[in-house]
py3Dmol code that shows the C-alpha trace and the ligand (Angstrom):
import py3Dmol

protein = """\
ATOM      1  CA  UNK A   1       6.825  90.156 -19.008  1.00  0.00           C
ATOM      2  CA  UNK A   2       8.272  90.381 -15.656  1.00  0.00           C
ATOM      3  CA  UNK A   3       7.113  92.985 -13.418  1.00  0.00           C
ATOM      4  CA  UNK A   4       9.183  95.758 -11.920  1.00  0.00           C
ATOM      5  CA  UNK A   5      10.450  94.596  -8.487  1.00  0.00           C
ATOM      6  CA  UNK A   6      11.713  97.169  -6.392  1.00  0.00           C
ATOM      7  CA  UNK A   7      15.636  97.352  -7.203  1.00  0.00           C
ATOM      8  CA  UNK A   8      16.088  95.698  -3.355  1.00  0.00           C
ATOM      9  CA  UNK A   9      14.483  92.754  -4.405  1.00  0.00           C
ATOM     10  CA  UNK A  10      17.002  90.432  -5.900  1.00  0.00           C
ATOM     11  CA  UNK A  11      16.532  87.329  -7.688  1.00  0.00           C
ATOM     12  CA  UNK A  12      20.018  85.400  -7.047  1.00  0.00           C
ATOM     13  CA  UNK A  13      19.407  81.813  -7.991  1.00  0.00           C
ATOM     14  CA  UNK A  14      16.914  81.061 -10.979  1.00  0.00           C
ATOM     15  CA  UNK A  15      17.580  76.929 -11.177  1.00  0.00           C
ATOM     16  CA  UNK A  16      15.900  74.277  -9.687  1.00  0.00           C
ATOM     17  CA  UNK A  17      14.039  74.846  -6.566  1.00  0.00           C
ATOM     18  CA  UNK A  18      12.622  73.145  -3.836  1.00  0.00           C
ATOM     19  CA  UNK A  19      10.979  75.996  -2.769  1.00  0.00           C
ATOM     20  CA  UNK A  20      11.092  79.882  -2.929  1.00  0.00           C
ATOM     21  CA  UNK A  21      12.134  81.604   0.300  1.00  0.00           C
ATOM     22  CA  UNK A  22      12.039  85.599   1.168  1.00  0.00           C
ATOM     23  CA  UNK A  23      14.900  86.536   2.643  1.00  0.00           C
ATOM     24  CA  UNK A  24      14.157  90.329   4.471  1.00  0.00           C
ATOM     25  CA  UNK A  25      16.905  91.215   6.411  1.00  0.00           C
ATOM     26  CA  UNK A  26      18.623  94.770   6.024  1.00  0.00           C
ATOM     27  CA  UNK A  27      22.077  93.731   7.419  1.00  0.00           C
ATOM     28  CA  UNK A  28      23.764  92.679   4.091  1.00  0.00           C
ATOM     29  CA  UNK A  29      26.597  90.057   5.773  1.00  0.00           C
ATOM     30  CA  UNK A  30      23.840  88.062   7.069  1.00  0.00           C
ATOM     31  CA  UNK A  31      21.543  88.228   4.140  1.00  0.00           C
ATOM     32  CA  UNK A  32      24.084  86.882   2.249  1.00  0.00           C
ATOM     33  CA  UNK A  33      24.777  84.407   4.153  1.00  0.00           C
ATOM     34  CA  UNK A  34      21.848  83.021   4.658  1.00  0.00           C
ATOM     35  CA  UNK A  35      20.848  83.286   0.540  1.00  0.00           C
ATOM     36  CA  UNK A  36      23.940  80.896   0.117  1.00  0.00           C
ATOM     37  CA  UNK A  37      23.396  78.816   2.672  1.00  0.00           C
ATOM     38  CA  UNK A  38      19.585  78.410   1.061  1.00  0.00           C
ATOM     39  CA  UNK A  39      20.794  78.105  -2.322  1.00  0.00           C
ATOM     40  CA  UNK A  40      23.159  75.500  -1.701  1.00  0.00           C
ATOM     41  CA  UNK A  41      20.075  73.546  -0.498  1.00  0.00           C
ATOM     42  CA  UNK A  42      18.474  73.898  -3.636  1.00  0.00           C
ATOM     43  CA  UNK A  43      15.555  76.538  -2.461  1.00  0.00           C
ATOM     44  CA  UNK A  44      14.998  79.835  -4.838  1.00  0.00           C
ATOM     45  CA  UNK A  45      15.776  82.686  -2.778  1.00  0.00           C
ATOM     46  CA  UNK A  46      14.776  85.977  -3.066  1.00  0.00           C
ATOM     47  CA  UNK A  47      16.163  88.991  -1.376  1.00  0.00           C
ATOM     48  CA  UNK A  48      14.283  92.140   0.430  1.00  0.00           C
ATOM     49  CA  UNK A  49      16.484  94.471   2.387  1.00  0.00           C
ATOM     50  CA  UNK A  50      13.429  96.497   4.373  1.00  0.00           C
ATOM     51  CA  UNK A  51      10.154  95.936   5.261  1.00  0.00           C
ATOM     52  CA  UNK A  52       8.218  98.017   2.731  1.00  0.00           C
ATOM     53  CA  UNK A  53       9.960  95.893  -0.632  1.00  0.00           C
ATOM     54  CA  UNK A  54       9.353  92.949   1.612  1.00  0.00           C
ATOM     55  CA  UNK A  55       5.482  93.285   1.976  1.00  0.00           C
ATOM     56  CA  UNK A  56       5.493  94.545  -2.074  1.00  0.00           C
ATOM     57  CA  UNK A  57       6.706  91.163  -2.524  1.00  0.00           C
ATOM     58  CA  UNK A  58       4.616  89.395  -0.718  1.00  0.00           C
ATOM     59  CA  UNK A  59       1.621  90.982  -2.383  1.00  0.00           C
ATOM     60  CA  UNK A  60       2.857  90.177  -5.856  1.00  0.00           C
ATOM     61  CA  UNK A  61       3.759  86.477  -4.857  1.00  0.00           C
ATOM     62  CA  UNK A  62       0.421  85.671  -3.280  1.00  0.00           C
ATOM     63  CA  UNK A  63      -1.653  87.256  -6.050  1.00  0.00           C
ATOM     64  CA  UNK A  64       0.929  85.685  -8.751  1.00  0.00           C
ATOM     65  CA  UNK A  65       1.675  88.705 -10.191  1.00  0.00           C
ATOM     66  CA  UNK A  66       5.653  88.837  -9.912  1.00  0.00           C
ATOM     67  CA  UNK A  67       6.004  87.517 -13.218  1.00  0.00           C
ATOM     68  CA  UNK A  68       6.959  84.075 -11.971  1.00  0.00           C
ATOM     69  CA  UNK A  69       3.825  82.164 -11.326  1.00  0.00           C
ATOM     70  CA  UNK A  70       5.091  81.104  -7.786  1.00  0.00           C
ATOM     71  CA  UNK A  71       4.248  81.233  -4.467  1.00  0.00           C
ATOM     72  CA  UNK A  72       6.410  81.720  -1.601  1.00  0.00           C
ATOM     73  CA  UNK A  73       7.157  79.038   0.268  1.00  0.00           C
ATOM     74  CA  UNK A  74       8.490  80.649   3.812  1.00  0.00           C
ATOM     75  CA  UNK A  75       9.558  83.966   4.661  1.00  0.00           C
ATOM     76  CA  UNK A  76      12.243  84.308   6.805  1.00  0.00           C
ATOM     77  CA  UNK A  77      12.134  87.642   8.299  1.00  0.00           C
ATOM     78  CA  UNK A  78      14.046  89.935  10.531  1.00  0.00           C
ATOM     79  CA  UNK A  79      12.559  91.812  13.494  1.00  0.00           C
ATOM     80  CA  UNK A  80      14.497  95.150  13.009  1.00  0.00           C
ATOM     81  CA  UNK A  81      14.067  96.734   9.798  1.00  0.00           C
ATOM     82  CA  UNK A  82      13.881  99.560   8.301  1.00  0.00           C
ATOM     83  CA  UNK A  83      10.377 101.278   7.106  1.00  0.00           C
ATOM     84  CA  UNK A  84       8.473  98.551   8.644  1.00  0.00           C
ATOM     85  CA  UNK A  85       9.617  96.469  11.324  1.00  0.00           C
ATOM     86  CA  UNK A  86       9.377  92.375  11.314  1.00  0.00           C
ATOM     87  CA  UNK A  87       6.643  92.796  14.096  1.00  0.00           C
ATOM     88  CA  UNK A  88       4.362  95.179  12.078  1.00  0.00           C
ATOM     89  CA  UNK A  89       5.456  92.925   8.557  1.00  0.00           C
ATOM     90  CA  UNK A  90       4.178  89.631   9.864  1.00  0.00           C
ATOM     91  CA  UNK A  91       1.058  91.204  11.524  1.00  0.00           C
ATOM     92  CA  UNK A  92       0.387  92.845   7.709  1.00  0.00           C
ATOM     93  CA  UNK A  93       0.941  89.701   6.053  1.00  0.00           C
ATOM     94  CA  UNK A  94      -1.041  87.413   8.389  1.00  0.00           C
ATOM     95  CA  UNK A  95      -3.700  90.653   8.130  1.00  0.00           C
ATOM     96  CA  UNK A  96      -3.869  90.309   4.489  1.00  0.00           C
ATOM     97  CA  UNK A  97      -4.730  86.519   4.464  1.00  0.00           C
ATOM     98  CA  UNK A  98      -1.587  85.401   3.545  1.00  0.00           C
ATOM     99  CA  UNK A  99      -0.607  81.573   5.533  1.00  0.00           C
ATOM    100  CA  UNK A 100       3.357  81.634   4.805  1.00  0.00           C
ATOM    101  CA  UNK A 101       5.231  80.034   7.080  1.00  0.00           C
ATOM    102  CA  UNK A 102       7.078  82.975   8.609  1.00  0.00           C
ATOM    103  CA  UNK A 103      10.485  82.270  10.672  1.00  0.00           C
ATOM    104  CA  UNK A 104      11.240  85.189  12.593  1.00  0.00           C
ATOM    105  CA  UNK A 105      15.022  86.544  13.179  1.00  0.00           C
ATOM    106  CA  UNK A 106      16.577  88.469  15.896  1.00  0.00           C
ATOM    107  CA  UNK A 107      19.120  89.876  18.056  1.00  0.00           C
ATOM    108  CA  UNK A 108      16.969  89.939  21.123  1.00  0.00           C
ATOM    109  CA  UNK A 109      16.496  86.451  22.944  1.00  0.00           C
ATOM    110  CA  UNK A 110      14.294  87.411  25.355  1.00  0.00           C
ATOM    111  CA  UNK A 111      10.844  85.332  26.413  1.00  0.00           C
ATOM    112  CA  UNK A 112       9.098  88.357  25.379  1.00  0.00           C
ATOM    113  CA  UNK A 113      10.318  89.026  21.906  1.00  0.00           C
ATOM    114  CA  UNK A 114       9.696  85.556  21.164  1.00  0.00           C
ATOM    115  CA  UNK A 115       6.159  85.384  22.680  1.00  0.00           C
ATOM    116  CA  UNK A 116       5.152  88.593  20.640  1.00  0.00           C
ATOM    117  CA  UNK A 117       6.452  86.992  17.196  1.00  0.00           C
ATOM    118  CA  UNK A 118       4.376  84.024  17.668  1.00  0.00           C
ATOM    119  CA  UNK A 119       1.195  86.310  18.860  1.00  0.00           C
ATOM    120  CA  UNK A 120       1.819  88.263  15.513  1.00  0.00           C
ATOM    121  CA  UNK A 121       1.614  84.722  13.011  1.00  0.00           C
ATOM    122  CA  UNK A 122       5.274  84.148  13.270  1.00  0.00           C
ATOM    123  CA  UNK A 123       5.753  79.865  12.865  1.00  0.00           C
ATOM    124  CA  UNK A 124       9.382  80.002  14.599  1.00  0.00           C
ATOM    125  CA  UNK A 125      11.368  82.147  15.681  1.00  0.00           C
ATOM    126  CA  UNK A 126      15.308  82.012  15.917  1.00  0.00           C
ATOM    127  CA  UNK A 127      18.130  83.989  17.796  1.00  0.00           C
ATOM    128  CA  UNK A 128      20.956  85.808  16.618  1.00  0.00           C
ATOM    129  CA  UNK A 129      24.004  84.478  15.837  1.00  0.00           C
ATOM    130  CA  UNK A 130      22.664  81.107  14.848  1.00  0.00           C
ATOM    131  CA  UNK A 131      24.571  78.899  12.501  1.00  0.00           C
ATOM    132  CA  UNK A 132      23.184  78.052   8.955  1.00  0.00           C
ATOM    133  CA  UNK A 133      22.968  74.458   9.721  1.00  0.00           C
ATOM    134  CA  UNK A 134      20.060  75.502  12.537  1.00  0.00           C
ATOM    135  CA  UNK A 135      18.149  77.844  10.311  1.00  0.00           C
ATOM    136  CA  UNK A 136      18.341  75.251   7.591  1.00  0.00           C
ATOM    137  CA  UNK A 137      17.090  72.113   9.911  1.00  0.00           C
ATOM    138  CA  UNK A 138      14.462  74.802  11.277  1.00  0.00           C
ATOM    139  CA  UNK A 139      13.091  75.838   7.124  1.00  0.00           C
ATOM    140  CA  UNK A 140      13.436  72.648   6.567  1.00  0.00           C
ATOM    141  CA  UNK A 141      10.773  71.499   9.732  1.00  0.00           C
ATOM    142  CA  UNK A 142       8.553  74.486   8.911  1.00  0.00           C
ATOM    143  CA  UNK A 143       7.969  73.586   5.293  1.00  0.00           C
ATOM    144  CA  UNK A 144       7.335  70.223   6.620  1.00  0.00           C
ATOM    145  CA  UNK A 145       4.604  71.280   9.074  1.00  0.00           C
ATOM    146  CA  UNK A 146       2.658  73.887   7.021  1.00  0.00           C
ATOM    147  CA  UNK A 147       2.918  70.604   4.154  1.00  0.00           C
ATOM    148  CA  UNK A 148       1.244  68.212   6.537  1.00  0.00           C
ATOM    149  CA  UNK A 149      -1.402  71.380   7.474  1.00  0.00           C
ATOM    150  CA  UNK A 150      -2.547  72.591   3.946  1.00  0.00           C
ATOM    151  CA  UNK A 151      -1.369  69.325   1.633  1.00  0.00           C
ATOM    152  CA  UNK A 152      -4.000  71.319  -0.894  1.00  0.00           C
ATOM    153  CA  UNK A 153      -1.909  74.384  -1.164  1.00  0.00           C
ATOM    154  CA  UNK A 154       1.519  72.826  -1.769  1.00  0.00           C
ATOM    155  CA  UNK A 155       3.047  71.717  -5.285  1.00  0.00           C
ATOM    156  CA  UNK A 156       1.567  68.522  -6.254  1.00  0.00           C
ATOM    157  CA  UNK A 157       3.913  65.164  -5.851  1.00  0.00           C
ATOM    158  CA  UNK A 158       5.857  64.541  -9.288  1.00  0.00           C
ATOM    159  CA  UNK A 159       4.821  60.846 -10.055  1.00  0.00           C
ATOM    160  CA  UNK A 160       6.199  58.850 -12.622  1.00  0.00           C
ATOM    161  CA  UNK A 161       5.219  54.917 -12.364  1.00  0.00           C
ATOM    162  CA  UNK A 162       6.701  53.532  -8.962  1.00  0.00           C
ATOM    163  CA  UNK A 163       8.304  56.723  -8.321  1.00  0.00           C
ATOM    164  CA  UNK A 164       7.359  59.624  -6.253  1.00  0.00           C
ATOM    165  CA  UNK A 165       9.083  62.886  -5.498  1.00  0.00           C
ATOM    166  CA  UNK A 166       7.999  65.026  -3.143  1.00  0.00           C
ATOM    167  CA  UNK A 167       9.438  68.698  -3.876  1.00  0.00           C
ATOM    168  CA  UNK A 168       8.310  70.304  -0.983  1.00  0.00           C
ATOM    169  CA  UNK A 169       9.651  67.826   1.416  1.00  0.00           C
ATOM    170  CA  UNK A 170      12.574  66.907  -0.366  1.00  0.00           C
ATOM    171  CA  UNK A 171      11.695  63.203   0.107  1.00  0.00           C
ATOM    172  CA  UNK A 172      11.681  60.435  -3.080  1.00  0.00           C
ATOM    173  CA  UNK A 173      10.037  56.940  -2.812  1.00  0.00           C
ATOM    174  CA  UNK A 174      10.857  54.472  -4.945  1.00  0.00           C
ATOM    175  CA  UNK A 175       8.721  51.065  -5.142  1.00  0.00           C
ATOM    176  CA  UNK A 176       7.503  52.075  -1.893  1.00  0.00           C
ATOM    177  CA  UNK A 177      10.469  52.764  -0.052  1.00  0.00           C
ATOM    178  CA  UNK A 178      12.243  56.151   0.259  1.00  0.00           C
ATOM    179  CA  UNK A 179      15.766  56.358  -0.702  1.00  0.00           C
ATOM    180  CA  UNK A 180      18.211  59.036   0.544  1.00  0.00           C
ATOM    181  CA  UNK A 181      19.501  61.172  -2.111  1.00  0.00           C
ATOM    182  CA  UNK A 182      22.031  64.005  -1.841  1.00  0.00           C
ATOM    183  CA  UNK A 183      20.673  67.750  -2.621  1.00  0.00           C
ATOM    184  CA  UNK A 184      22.319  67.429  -6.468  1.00  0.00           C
ATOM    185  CA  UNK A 185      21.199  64.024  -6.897  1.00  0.00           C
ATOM    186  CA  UNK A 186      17.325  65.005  -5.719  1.00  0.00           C
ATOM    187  CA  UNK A 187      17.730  68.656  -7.801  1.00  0.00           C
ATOM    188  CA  UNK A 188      18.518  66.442 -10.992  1.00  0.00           C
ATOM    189  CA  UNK A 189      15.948  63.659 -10.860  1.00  0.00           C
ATOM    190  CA  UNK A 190      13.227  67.082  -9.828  1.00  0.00           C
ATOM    191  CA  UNK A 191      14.268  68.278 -13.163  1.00  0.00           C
ATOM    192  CA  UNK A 192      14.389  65.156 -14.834  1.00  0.00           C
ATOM    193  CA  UNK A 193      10.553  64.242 -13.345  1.00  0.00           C
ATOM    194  CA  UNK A 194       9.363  67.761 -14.347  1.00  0.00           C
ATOM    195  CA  UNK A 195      10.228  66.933 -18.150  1.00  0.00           C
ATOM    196  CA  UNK A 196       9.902  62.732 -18.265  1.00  0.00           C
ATOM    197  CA  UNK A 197      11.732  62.023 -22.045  1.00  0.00           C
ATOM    198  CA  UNK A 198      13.255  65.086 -22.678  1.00  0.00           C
ATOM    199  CA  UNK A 199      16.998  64.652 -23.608  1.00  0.00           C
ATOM    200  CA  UNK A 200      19.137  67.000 -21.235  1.00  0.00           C
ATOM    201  CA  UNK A 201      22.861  67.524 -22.522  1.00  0.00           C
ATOM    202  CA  UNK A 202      25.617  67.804 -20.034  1.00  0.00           C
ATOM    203  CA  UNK A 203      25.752  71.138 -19.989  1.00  0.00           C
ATOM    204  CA  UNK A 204      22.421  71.526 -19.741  1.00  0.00           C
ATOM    205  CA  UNK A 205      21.972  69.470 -16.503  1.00  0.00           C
ATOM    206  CA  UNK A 206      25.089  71.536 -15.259  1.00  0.00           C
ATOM    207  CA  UNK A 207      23.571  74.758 -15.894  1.00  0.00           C
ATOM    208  CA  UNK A 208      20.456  73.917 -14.626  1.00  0.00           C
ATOM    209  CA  UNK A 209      21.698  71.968 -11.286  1.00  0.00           C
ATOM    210  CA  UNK A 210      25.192  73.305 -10.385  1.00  0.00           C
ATOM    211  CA  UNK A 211      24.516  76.874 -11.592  1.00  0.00           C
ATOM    212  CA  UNK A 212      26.335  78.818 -14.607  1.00  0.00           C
ATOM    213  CA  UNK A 213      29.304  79.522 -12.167  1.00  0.00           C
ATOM    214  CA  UNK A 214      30.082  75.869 -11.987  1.00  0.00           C
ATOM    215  CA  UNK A 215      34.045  75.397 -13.145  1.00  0.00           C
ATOM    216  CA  UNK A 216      34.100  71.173 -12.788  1.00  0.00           C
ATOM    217  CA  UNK A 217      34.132  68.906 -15.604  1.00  0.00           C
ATOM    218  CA  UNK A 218      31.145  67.373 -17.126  1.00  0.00           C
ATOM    219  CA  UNK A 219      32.040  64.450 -15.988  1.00  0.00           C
ATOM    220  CA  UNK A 220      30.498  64.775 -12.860  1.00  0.00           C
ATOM    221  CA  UNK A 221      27.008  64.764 -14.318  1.00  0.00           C
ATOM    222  CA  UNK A 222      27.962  60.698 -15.415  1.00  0.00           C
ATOM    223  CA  UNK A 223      29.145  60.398 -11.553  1.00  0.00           C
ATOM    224  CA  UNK A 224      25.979  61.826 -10.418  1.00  0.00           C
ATOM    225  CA  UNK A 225      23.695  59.545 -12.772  1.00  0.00           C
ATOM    226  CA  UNK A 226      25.623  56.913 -11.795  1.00  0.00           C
ATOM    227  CA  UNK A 227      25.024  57.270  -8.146  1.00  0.00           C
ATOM    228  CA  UNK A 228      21.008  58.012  -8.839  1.00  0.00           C
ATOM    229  CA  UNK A 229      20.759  54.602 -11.038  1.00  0.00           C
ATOM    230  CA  UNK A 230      22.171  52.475  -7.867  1.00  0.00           C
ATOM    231  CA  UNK A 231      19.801  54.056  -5.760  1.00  0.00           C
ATOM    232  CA  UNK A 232      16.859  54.127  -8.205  1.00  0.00           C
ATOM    233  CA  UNK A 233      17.379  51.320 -10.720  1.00  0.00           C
ATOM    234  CA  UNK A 234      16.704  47.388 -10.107  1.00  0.00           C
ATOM    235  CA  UNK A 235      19.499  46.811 -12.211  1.00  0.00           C
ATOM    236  CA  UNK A 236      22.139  49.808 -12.810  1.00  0.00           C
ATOM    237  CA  UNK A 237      24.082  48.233 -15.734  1.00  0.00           C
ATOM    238  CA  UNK A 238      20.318  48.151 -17.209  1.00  0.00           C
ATOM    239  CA  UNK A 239      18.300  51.475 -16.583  1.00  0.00           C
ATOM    240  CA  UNK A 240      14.493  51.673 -16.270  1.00  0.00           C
ATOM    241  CA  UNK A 241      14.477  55.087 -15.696  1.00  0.00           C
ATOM    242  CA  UNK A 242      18.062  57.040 -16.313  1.00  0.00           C
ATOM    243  CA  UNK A 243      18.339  56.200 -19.472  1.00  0.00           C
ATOM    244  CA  UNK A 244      21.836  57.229 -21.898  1.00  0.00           C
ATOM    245  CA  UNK A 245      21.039  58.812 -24.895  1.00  0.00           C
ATOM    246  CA  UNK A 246      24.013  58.228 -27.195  1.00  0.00           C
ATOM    247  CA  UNK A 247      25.882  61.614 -28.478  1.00  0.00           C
ATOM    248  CA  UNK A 248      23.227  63.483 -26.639  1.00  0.00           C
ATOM    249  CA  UNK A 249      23.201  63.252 -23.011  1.00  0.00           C
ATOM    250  CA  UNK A 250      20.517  61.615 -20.702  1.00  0.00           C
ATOM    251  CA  UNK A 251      16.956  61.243 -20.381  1.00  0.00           C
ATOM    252  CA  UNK A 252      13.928  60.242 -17.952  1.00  0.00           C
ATOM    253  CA  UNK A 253      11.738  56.914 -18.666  1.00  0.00           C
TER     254      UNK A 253
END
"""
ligand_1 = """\
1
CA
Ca 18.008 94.044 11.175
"""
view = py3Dmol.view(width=600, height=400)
view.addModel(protein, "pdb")
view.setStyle({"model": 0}, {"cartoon": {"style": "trace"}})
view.addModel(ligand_1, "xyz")
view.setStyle({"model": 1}, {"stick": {}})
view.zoomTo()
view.show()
């Protein structure tokens, strides 16, 4: 049963993820913002509008007790806050034993500020206003380094004969080489390599990938396996791996 977040914590996007990020950040226009930005790249995102709900969520993450079995991946974290400031938060978290990759916000872009984030066990640290596509590239990097530093602490690769998908890293290699897929593409074969044979309906695959909001036809699931087969398959007309099943929808291997 899940356990009883605080009412600021907020649990927006419950499909596939990538990775689960901590958004604390009390000024709502910019939480927002940054939650859609995140889900649109396929990470989980979860909300904390102060620094007290923030560090109960931490807690519960790292000792898996927020009733979803899931660590955080990075914490992106605002220096003013209310209850507890970013400073203090980071310092707590890093105190506790906790090695999230933290990436610091704030209004302040002085040498200073950012030196005394990075004393405290902050991993980056950005300046307001920054556009989405910057905070995304600069997730993105983090997750990469603390993935190359702990390997043994990260989700395992998702293997299934020559193929390997990294979820962490967003990357997928197929006989040895890595092909470039786009966000849906990679968020579909995830779910596809996290449950090889099971039959997924349209529907399915659209409430799963796109979201329950999605208004498009289910066409675009076909478009989207069709795209994944000329990047994955030897042959495309034949699939290996993306296979049709009849009446039903689609499966993996
Ligand atoms: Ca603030």
């Amino acid at each position: 049963m899940p356990s009883a977040l605080s009412p600021q914590l907020t649990q927006i996007h419950p499909g596939i993820k990538l990775g689960r990020v901590l958004v604390v950040e009390d000024e709502k226009l910019i939480r927002e913002t940054i939650a859609l930005a995140l889900t649109e790249e396929g990470y989980d995102v979860l909300l904390a509008e102060d620094g007290r709900s923030a560090l109960e969520f931490s807690r519960r993450a790292e000792s898996g007790d927020d009733g979803r079995g899931a660590p955080l991946s990075l914490i992106i974290l605002d220096l003013m806050l209310p209850y507890i400031n970013g400073l203090d938060l980071c310092r707590l978290i890093r105190h506790e034993g906790s090695g999230v990759p933290i990436l610091m916000l704030s209004a302040k872009g002085s040498e200073t500020d950012r030196v005394v984030g990075l004393e405290v066990g902050a991993d980056d640290y950005l300046t307001k206003p920054f556009g989405m596509r910057e905070l995304i590239a600069r997730c993105r990097a983090l997750l990469r380094r603390h993935h190359h530093a702990h390997p043994q602490t990260q989700e395992s690769v998702l293997r299934f004969q020559t193929i390997a998908l990294y979820p962490q890293e967003c990357r997928v290699i197929v006989r040895g080489e890595e092909i470039n897929l786009s966000p849906k593409e990679f968020r579909i074969l995830e779910l596809f390599m996290t449950h090889p044979r099971r039959v997924w309906s349209r529907e399915q695959l659209i409430e799963r990938v796109w979201g329950p909001d999605f208004m498009g036809d289910s066409k675009t699931v076909d478009v989207h396996i069709r795209w994944l087969r000329e990047k994955m398959e030897i042959d495309p007309s034949r699939p290996e791996y993306l296979m049709t099943v009849r009446g039903f929808g689609y499966r993996f291997g």
